[in-house]
VMD Tcl script that draws the C-alpha trace (Angstrom):
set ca {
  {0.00 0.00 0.00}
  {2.85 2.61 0.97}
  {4.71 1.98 -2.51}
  {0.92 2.03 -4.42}
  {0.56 5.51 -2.58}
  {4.40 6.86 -3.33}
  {3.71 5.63 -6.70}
  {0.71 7.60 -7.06}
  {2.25 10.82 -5.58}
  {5.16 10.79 -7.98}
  {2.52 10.37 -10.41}
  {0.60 13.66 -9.00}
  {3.84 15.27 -9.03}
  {5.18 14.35 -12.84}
  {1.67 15.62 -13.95}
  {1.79 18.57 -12.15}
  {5.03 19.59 -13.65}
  {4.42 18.83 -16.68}
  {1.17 21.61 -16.21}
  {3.71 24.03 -14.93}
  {6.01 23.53 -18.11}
  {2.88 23.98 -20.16}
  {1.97 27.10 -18.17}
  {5.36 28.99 -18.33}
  {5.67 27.93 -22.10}
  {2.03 29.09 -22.60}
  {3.22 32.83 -21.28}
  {6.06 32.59 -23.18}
  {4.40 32.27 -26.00}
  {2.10 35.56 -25.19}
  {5.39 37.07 -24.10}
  {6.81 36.09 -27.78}
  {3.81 38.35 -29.49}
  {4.11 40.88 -27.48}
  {7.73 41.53 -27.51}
  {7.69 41.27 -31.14}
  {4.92 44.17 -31.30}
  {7.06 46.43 -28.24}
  {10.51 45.24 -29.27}
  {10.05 45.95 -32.57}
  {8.73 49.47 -31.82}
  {11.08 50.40 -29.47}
  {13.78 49.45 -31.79}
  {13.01 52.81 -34.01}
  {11.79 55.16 -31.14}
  {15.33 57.03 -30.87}
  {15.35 57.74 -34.41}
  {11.98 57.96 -34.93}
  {11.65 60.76 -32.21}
  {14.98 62.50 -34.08}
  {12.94 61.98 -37.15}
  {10.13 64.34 -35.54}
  {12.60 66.45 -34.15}
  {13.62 65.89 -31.25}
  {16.95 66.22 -29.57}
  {19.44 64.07 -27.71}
  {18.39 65.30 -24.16}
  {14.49 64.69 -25.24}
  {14.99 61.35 -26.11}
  {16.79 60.19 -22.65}
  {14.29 62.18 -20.87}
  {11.72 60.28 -22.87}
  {12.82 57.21 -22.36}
  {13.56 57.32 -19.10}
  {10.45 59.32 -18.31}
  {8.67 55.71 -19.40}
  {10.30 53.88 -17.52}
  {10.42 56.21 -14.01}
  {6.33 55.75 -15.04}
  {6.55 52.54 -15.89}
  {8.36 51.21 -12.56}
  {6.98 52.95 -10.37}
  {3.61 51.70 -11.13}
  {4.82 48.14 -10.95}
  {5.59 49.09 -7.44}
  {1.44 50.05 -7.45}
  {0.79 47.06 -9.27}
  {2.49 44.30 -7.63}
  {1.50 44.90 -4.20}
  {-2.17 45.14 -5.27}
  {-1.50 41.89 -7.10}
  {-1.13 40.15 -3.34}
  {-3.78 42.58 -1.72}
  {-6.44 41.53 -4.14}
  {-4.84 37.93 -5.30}
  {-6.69 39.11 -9.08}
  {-3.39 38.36 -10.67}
  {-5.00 37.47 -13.91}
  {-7.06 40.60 -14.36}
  {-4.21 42.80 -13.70}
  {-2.35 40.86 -16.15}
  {-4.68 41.47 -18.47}
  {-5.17 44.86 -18.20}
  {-2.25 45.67 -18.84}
  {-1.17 44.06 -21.61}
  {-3.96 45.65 -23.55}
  {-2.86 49.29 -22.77}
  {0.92 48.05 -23.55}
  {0.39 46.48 -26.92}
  {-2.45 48.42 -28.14}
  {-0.38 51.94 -27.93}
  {2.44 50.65 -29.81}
  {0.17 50.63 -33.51}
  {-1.42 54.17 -32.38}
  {2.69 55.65 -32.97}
  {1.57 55.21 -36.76}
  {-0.65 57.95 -36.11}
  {1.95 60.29 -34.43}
  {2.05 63.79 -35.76}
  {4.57 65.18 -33.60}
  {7.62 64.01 -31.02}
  {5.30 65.29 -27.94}
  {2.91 62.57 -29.04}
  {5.28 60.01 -30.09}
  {6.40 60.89 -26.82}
  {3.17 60.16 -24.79}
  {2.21 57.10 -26.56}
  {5.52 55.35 -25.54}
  {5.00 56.33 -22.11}
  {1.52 54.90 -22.34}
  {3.33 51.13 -23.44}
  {5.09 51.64 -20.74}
  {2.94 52.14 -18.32}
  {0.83 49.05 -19.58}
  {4.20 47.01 -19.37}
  {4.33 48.18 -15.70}
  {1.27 47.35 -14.81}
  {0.94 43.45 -15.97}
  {5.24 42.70 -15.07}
  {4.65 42.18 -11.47}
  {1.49 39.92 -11.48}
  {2.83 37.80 -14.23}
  {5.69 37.04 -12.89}
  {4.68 36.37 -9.37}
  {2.65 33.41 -11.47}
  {5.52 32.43 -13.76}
  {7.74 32.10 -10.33}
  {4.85 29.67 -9.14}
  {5.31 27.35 -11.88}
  {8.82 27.65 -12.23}
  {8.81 26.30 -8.56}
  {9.02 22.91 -10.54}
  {11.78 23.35 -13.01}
  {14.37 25.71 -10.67}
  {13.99 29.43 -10.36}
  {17.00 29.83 -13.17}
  {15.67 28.11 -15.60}
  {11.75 28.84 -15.56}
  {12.52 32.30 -15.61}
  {15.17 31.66 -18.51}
  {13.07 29.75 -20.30}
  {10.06 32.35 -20.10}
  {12.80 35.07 -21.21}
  {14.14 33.11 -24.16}
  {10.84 32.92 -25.33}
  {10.34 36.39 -24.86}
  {13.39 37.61 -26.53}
  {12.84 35.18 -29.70}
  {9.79 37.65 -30.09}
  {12.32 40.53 -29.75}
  {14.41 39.45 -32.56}
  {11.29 38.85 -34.97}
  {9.77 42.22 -34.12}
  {13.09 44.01 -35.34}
  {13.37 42.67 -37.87}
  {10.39 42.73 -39.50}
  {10.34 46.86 -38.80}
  {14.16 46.72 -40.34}
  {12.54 45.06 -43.49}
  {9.45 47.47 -43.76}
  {11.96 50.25 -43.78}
  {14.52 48.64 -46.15}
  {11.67 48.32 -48.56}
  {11.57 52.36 -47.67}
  {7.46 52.20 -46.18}
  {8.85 54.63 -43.76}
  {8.25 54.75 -39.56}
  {4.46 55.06 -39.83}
  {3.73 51.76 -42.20}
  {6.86 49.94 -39.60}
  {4.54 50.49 -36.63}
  {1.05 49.91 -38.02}
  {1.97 46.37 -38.86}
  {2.79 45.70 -35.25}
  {-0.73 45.70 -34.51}
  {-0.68 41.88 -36.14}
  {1.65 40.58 -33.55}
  {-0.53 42.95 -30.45}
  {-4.09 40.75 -31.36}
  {-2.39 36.82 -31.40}
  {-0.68 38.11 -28.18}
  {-3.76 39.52 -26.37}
  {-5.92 36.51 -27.90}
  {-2.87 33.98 -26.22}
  {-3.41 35.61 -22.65}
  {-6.91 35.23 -22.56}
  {-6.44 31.34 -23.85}
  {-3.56 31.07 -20.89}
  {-6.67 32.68 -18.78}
  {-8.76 30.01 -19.70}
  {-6.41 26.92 -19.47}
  {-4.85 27.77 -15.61}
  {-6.91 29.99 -13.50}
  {-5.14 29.40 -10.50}
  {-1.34 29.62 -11.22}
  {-0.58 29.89 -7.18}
  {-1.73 26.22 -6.89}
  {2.21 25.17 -8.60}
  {4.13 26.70 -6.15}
  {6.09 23.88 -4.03}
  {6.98 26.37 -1.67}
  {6.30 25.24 2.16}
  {3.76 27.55 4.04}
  {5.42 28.81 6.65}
  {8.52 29.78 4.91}
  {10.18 33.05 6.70}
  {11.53 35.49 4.65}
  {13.09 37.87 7.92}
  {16.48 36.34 7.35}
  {16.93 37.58 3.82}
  {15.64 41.45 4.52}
  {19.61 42.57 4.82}
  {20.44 40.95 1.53}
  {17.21 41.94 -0.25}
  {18.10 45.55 0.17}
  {21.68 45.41 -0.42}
  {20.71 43.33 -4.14}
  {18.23 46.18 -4.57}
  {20.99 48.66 -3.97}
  {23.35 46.24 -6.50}
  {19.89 46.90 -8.91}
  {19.97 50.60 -8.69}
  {23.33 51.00 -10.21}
  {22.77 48.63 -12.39}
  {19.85 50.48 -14.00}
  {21.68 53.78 -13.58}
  {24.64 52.93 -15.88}
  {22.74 50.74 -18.16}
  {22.54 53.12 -21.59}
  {18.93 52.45 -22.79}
  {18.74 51.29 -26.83}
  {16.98 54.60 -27.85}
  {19.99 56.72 -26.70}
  {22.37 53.97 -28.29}
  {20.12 53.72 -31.55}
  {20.55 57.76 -31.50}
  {24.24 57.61 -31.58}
  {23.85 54.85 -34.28}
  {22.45 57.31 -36.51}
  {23.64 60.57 -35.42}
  {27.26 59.49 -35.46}
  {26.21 57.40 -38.81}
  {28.17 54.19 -37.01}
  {25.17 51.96 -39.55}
  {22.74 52.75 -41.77}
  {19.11 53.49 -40.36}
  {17.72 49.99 -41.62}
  {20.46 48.11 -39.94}
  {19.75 49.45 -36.58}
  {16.87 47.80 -35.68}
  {19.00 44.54 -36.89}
  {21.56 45.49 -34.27}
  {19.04 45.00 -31.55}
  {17.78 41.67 -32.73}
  {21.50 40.93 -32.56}
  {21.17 41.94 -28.78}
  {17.51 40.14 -28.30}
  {19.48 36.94 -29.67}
  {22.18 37.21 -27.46}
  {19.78 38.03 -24.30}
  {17.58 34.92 -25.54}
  {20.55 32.57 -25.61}
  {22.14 34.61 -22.83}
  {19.03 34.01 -20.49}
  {18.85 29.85 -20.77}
  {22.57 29.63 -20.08}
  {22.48 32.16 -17.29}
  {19.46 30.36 -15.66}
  {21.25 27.24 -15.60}
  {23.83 28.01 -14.14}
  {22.14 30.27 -11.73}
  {20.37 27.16 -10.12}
  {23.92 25.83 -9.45}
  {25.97 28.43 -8.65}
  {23.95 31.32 -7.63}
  {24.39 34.67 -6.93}
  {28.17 34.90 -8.61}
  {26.65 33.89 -11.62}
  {24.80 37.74 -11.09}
  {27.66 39.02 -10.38}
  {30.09 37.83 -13.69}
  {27.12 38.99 -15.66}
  {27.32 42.55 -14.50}
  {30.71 42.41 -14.98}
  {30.43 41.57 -18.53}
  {27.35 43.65 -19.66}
  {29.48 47.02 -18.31}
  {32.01 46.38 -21.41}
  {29.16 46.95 -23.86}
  {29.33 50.82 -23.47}
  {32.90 51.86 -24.79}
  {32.41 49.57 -27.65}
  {28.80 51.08 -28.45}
  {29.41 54.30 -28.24}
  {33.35 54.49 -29.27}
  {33.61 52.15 -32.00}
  {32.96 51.09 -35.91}
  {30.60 49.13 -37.05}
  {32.50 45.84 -35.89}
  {32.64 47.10 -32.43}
  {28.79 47.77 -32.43}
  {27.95 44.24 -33.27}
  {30.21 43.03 -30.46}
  {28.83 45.30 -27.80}
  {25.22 44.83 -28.62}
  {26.10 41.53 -28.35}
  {27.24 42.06 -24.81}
  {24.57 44.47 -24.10}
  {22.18 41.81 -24.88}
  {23.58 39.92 -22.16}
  {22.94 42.48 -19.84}
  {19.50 42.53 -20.75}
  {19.44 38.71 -20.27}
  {20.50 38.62 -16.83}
  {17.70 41.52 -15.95}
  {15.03 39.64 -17.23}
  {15.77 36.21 -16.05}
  {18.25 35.48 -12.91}
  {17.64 38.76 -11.43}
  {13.98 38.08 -11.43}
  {15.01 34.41 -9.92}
  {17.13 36.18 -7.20}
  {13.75 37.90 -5.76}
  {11.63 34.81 -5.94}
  {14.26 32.69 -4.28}
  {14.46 35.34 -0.98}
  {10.77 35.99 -0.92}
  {7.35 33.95 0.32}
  {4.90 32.96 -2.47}
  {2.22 35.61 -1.11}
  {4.64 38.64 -1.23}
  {6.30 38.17 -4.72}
  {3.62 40.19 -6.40}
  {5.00 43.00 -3.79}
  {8.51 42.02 -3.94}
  {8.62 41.86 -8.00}
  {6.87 45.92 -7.25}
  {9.59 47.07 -5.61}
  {12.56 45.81 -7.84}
  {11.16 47.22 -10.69}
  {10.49 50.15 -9.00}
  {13.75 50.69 -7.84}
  {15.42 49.34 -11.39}
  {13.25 52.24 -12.96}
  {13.72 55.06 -10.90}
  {17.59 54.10 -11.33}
  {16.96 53.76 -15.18}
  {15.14 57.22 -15.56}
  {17.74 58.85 -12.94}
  {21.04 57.23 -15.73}
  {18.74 57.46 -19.05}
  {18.21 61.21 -18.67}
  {21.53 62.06 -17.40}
  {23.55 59.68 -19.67}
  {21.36 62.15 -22.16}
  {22.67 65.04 -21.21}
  {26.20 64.21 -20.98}
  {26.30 62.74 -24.17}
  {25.51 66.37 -25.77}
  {28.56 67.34 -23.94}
  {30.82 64.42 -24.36}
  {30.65 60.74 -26.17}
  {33.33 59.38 -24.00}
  {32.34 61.05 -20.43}
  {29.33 58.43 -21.21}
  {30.77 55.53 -21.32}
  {33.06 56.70 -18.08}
  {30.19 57.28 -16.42}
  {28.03 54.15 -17.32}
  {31.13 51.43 -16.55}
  {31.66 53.66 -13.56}
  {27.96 52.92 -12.16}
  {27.67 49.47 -12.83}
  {30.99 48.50 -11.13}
  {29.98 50.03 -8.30}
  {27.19 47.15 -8.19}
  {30.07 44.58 -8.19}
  {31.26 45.06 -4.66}
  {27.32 45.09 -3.08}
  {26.72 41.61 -5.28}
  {30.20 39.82 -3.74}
  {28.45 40.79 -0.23}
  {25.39 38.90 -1.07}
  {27.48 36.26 -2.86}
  {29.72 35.75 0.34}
  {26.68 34.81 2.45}
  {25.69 31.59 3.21}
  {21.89 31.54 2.22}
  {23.53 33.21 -1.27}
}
mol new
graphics top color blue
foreach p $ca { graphics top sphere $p radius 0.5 }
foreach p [lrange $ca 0 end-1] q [lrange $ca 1 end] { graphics top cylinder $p $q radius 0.2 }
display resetview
């Protein structure tokens, strides 16, 4: 009787994972349209603001203006997530405002609009981030923190590659900006017609999580704060794409079409990046963090300094970067954090990731009217400064 009843645990169990496989792959999938319709957008933004006229300084204030908006509200957003539990209809929500604003830049008239509608996607990214990935961190309970969340992210990114490109071929075939972001609507429907399906299919996401009920989180409170410190400067020296996309045209490093094929060079990398980095995150923890900052800082000087070559290389590495944000430093949170606070605990890393981003994105815009290389000082000088916080945490022993 005792081996019948192990043997029809395990069998619980296998099926069980096997729905939280289906689950994160299901998200990916709406994760894959949506980045496609975003991703591809925001691969034109810098330019296409410069192509309405605006400057340098507008289009790091701009950008970072979306994301101090679009952080903070995950902060909003992800503790309501656990006050309410509606995880789904916040979700929801938000992915409609995010994807349906990227198709109304075809309609654009002016940079102040341009301007208003990408802090609008922004915003609607905000608001769905922290609910969805308090689920995803349920399921990925089954399959280690690392590599759900890399999984999910490679996914993700594949859509960020596709998006790109497809705008890089509606302008080679010269359709101009407007045509580029009208067909992104395409992509927007199939991903808000997935999340609704993923509605349908697993209602209650929280019922994965393998995490014990009375786990205490008190011991990790030091750490949490001195990773979110590590996160700040991070996002403060981490040159957002529209301000390197600027360069790429002002300086004429590229031509215009091949810009948006230098960021699906970086979603490729951060797709790729994100499944390696996962799996070795659920071995070897936090360092694995650590190296990754340490590698993502040399994308700057090539970026902004070099040729064409050099561009390929450090979007490469910048796509890295971008990896490690969306995957392993999500896993960090969900690994130091109870199952009914992640909502809240997602909130305020994004929260303090964007208000770090808009604080670096605007002045990184400034300085750069006054001097290419005082940039790059300044954004290798911020993110090593995360390097000695991380080999704190590291050092621990619940690290």
């Amino acid at each position: 009787m005792e081996v019948a009843g192990r043997a029809t645990t395990d069998a619980t169990m296998q099926r069980t994972r096997q729905s939280a496989l289906r689950f994160i792959i299901t998200i990916g999938i709406v994760s894959l349209f949506a980045d496609m319709t975003y991703e591809g957008a925001r691969s034109i933004t810098g330019p296409y603001l410069g192509f309405l006229g605006a400057s340098a300084t507008v289009v790091g204030i701009v950008s970072g203006l979306g994301e101090l908006f679009g952080y903070g509200i995950r902060l909003v957003s992800g503790w309501l997530g656990d006050r309410t539990q509606r995880y789904w209809a916040i979700t929801i929500s938000g992915y409609v405002l995010n994807l349906l604003a990227v198709p109304m830049l075809a309609l654009a008239g002016s940079w102040e609009s341009a301007a208003t509608l990408i802090v609008l996607e922004r915003m609607g990214r905000a608001i769905r981030s922290p609910a969805r990935d308090a689920m995803l961190s349920h399921a990925a309970s089954h399959t280690g923190l690392g590599w759900g969340f890399g999984l999910h992210e490679a996914m993700d990114q594949t859509g960020a590659i596709l998006g790109p490109l497809l705008v890089s071929a509606t302008l080679y075939m010269q359709y101009g900006y407007q045509w580029a972001f009208a067909l992104l609507i395409i992509p927007a429907l199939i991903s808000l017609a997935m999340v609704l399906t993923a509605r349908l299919q697993f209602p209650r996401p929280r019922d994965f999580d393998l995490t014990p009920p009375g786990l205490h989180t008190s011991g990790f409170r030091q750490a949490y704060w001195l990773y979110m410190g590590a996160v700040a400067l991070i996002g403060a020296g981490y040159a957002d794409f529209a301000l390197i996309a600027y360069h790429f045209g002002h300086a004429a490093v590229v031509s215009a079409p091949l810009i948006p094929i230098l960021y699906a060079v970086a979603m490729a990398s951060d797709a790729i990046a994100s499944l390696i980095l996962g799996y070795l995150f659920d071995r070897r923890g936090m360092v694995v963090v650590a190296v990754s900052t340490a590698i993502a800082a040399v994308a700057s000087p090539l970026v902004f300094l070099g040729g064409g070559i050099a561009a390929v290389v450090g979007m490469i590495l910048w796509g890295i970067g971008m990896g490690a944000q969306e995957s392993i430093m999500r896993a960090v949170v969900a690994g130091m954090t109870a199952k009914d606070q992640r909502g809240t605990a997602f909130g305020v890393l994004n929260a303090v990731f964007g208000l770090a981003w808009f604080a670096g994105s605007v002045l990184l815009g400034v300085v750069y009217d006054w001097s290419v290389t005082a940039v790059v000082a300044l954004s290798v000088a911020l993110q090593a400064l995360a390097l000695p916080l991380l080999a704190v945490i590291v050092k621990r022993p619940s690290a």
